[in-house]
C-alpha positions, -999 to +999 in steps of 0.1 A: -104+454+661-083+469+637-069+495+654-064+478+684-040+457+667-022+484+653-022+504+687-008+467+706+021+466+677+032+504+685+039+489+728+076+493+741+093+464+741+089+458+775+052+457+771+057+428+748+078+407+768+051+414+795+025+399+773+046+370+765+051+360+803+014+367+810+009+339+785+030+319+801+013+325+836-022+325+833-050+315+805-046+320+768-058+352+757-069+365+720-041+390+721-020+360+726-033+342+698-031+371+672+011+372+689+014+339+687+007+332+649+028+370+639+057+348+650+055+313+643+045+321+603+081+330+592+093+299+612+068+279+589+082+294+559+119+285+567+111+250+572+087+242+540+118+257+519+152+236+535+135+204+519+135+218+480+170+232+485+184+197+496+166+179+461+187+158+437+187+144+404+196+109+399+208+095+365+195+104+336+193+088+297+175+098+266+178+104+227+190+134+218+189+137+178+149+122+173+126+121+163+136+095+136+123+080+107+134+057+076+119+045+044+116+008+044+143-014+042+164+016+045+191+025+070+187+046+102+221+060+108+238+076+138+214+076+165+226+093+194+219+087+235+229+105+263+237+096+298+241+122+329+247+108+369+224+139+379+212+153+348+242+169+340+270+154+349+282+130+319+280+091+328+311+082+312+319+047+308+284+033+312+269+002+298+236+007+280+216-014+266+192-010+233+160-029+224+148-028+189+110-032+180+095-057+159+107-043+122+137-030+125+174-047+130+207-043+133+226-043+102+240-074+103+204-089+107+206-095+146+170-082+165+179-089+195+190-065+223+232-050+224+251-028+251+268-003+241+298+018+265+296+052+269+321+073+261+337+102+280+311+127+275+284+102+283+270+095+249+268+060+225+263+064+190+242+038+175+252+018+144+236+018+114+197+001+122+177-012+088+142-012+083+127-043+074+099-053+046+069-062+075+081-028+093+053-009+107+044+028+100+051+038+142+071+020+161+091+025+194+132+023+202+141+015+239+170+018+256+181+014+294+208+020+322+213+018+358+188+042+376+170+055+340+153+044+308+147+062+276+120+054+247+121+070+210+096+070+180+107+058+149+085+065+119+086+041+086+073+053+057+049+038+036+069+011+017+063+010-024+051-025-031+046-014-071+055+001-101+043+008-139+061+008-168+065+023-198+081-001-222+084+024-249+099+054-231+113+034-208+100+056-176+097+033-146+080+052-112+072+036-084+036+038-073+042+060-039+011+048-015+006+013-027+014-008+003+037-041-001+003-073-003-011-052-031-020-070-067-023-051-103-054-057-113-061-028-140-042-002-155-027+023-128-047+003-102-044-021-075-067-037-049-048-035-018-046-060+012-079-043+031-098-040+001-093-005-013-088-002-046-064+027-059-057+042-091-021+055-092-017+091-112+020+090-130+015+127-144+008+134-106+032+111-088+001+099-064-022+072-052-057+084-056-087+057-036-118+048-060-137+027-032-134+006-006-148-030+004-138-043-031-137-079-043-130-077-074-129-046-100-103-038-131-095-002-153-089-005-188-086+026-212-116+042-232-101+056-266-062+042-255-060+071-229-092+078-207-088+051-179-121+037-168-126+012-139-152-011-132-151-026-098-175-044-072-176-027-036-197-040-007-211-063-032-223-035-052-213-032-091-199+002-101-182+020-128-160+050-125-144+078-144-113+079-129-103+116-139-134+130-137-145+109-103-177+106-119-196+068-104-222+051-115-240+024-095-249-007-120-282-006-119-298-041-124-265-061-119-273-087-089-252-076-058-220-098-052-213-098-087-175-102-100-160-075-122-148-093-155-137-065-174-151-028-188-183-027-171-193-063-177-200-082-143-208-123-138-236-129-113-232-157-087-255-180-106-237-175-137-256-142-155-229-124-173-240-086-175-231-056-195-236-022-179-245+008-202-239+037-184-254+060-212-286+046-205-279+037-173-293+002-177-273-034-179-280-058-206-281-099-196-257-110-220-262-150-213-270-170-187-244-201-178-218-184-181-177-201-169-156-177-180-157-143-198-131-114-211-137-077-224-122-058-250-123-027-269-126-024-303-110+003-324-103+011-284-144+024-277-165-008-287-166-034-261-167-065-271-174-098-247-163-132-256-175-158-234-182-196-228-219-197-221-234-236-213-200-249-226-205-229-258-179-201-269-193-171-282-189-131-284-208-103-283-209-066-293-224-043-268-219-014-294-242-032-322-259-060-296-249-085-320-236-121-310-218-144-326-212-183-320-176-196-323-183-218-349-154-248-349-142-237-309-148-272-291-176-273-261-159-264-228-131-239-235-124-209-216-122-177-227-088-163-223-087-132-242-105-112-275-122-141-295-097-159-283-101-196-263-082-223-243-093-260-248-090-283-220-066-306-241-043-278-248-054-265-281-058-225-286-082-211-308-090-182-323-120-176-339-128-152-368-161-133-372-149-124-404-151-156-418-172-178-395-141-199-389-123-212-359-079-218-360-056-235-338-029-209-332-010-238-308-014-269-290+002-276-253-007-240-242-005-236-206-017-197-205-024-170-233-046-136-240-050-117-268-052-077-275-059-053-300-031-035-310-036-003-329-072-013-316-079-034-342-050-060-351-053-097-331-021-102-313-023-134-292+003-141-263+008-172-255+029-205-241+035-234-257+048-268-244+067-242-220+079-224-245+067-183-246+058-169-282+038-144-300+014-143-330-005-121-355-037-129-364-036-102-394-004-113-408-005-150-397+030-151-390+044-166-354+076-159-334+090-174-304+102-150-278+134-154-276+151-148-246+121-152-224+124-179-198+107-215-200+077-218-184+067-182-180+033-170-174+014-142-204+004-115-179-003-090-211+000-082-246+037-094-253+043-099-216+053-127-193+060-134-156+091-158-155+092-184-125+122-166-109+098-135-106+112-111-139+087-098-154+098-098-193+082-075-226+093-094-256+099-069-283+090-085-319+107-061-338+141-065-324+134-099-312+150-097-281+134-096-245+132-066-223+133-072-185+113-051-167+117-059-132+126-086-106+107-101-079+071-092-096+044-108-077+017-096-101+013-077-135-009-067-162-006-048-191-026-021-213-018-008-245-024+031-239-033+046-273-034+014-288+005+007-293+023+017-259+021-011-242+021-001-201+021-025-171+010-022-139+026-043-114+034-053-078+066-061-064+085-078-034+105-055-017+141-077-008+165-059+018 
């Protein structure tokens, strides 16, 4: 077949056109056929091609400086969009019109959606657009013409909802990582809104997660500096060496437990429970138990008082020796080291020195006590409104000047006013120290026994 083919294509041209009026005359041959389809291919070809050379564009719109992203309650600044009639030509003089996404406004506060003109090379420049507080990590800008519509990400970053500070040098970072919803509930550490709990690493400048599923759970610091949390996740008591990582399950604490302070835990049905993780065993500490608090003693012995069937007591888990608050009325709560809030009012501190009970005030509305230097009492506390201080040791009182009425203690020497400062009252120059504004939460540590540190959460105001 092939080289009949080859012979037909080598015919004078007369021989062709003879071939082309026998098709015409009589029945369709194969020679016809193989003719027929040399011929009509390029004729194909030209026609499949004319409809991609007669193609247009129609108008076109997009962002041209994206992606974007701003840091919460910040400003996004000169956000660009361009406009073609064809994809190239500029759309001067066209009206556009931008939506914003839930989170972010205009500067003046409007959310709603604004037209913009285009100018002669087709392109509107945005004004300024502001993140606000509830702002979402990913959201989406819109925007829209005649004939064409454009979308961009915009990317928030993770708004700081806290802080800690360092009253004596001052240094105040911002814990990067801890979402805005977050409350201080330990030193360095937060339980955030989905139940993680996070220990925030100043020498670091980072967020690092200790568990998940938490209900309840604190860090304090072994020996003024080692921090050491104690926490309850999926209703299972744990304690944790933050630096090392190192976690211990509580064997023999009752699941659903709360975390009342270092590695102490009260049951449901009112057990209170010290964990030893040396011997990895927990000792029942009393039974009917309302209220308990944990401190450390010469900043490594911890030391429980509690209110057990009504009854104010303390116990050391170093010796496992108790003591009952001799002269501390039935039904107090413990608010802080041997240290207890009568219903009427009355604050009492009790001394295991000396078997006795005092009244350090009457019309207290909140107080706590620490150990500074890890020995010396220092109760914090309001009275009748008013916010004061006082040494067990010395036995001398001070108000705290400067501090607004009504505050509440949130620490050793540390209260959260009503407007939302949170305020250190220095002793030694009597004057107050302001630490921050809009505080939603606080507490404080004294790290090696005399710096006194706190942990806090904040609002975040644009």
């Amino acid at each position: 077949m092939l080289h009949r083919r080859t012979a037909e294509s080598r015919q004078a041209p007369e021989t062709i056109e003879s071939g082309r009026a026998a098709a015409t005359a009589g029945p369709i041959s194969r020679r016809t056929i193989v003719r027929g389809v040399a011929w009509s291919v390029p004729v194909i070809a030209v026609a499949a091609a004319a409809p991609l050379a007669a193609a247009s564009v129609g108008p076109t719109l997009k962002f041209v400086n994206g992606p974007y992203s701003v840091g919460g309650c910040g400003d996004l600044n000169d956000v660009t969009l361009a406009a073609t009639t064809n994809g190239t030509s500029p759309a001067a003089n066209t009206t556009v019109s931008v939506v914003l996404p839930s989170g972010l406004a205009w500067k003046d506060g409007f959310t709603g959606p604004r037209s913009f003109t285009t100018d002669p090379n087709g392109k509107v420049v945005l004004p300024a657009i502001t993140a606000t507080p509830n702002a979402t990590s990913a959201v989406s800008m819109g925007a829209s013409m005649t004939g064409a519509n454009a979308n961009a990400p915009v990317t928030v970053t993770a708004q700081v909802g806290a802080k800690i500070y360092d009253v004596v040098s001052t240094g105040n970072p911002p814990a990067t990582g801890i979402p805005l919803g977050s409350v201080a509930v330990g030193h360095g550490t937060f339980l955030n809104p989905d139940g993680s709990l996070v220990y925030f690493n100043t020498v670091a400048g980072k967020a690092i997660p200790l568990a998940t599923n938490v209900t309840s759970g604190t860090t304090v610091l072994i020996g003024g500096t080692q921090s050491y949390s104690t926490y309850v996740s999926g209703g299972v008591a744990r304690v944790q060496d933050v630096a090392t990582g190192v976690t211990i399950t509580a064997a023999g604490v009752p699941n659903g437990s709360t975390a009342v302070g270092h590695a102490t835990f009260l049951a449901a049905n009112g057990d209170l429970y010290y964990f030893n993780s040396a011997t990895n065993s927990s000792v029942l500490v009393a039974s009917g138990v309302t209220s308990a608090k944990v401190s450390l003693f010469s900043g490594t012995q911890p030391v429980l008082t509690f209110v057990a069937g009504g009854v104010a007591r303390a116990y050391n888990a170093t010796t496992g020796s108790y003591v009952t608050a001799t002269g501390v009325p039935a039904g107090t709560t413990a608010v802080g080291h041997s240290t207890f809030l009568a219903p009427d009012g009355l604050l009492y501190y009790y001394r295991a020195a000396t078997g006795t009970a005092i009244v350090v005030s009457s019309g207290v509305s909140s107080a706590t006590t620490a150990l500074y230097g890890g020995t010396d009492p220092y109760v914090t506390y309001v009275t009748t409104g008013i916010p004061a201080v006082y040494s067990v040791t010395n036995g001398t009182y001070q108000t705290a000047t400067g501090v607004p009425a009504d505050s509440v203690v949130v620490g050793h020497a540390t209260y959260l006013a009503p407007d939302g400062r949170l305020v250190y009252y220095n002793a030694g120059a009597n004057a107050p120290i302001v630490l921050d504004t809009g505080v939603t939460s606080a507490v404080v540590h004294l790290y090696g026994g005399t710096d006194p540190i706190a942990t806090y959460t904040h609002k975040l105001v644009c």
